[in-house]
C-alpha positions in Angstrom: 71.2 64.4 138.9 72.6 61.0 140.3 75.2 61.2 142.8 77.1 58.6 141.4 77.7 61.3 137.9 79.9 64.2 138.8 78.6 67.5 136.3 80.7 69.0 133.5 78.5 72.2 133.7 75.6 74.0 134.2 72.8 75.3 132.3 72.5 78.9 132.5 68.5 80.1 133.7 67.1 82.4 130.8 64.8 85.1 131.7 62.9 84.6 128.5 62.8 81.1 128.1 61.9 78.1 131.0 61.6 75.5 128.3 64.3 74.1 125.8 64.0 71.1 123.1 66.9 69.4 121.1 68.3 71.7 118.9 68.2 75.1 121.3 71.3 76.9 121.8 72.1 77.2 125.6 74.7 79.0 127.6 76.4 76.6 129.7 78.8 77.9 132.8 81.8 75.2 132.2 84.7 74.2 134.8 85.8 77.3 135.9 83.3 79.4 135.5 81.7 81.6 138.5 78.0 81.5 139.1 75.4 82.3 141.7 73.6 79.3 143.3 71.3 79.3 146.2 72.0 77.3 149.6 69.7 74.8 151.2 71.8 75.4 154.4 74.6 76.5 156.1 78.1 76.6 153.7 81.2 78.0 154.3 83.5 79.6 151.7 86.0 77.3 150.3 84.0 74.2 151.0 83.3 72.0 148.4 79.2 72.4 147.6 77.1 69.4 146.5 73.4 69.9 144.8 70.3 68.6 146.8 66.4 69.0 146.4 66.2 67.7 143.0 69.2 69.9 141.6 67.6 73.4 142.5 69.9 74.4 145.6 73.7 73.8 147.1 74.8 72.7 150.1 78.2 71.8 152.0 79.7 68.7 150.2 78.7 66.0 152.6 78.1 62.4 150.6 76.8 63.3 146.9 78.7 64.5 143.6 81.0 67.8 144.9 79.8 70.2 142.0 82.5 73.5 143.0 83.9 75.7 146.1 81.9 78.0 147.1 83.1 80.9 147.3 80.6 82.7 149.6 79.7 82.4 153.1 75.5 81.8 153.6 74.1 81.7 157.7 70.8 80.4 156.1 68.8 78.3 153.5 67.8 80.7 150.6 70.9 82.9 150.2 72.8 83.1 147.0 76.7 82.5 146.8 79.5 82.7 143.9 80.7 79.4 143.1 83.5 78.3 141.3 82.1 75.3 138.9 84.5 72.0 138.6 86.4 72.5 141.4 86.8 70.6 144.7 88.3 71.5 147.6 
């Protein structure tokens, strides 16, 4: 993901399917929706959270595309947190 393009949603993970080609249905968590992310750091609820290592973890909004609040405290790198998709704080 760029961080000049700001998401419209997320892709939901499927536990029976890693793979998808044109044409698969997908669940996709729009603005508003609440969804569990894991940090790559430190983030404080009601901070706006920004992706990082090529898309697969959040941190605190510092300089990319803000993606949602979180609405979770995490201490450490590697803990999952609710956030709120589409929103900035």
């Amino acid at each position: 993901m760029a961080n000049a393009t700001t998401p419209f949603g997320y892709l939901y993970a499927s536990q029976r399917k890693d793979k998808f080609a044109p044409g698969d249905a997908v669940e996709v968590a729009l603005a508003g929706s609440i969804i569990f992310l894991e940090t790559g750091g430190q983030v404080t609820a009601g901070n706006s959270i920004e992706f990082v290592g090529g898309g697969t973890t959040v941190i605190a909004h510092n300089s990319g595309a803000a993606s949602g609040i979180s609405l979770d405290n995490a201490g450490a790198s590697g803990t999952l947190i609710r956030v709120l998709v589409g929103q900035n704080s």
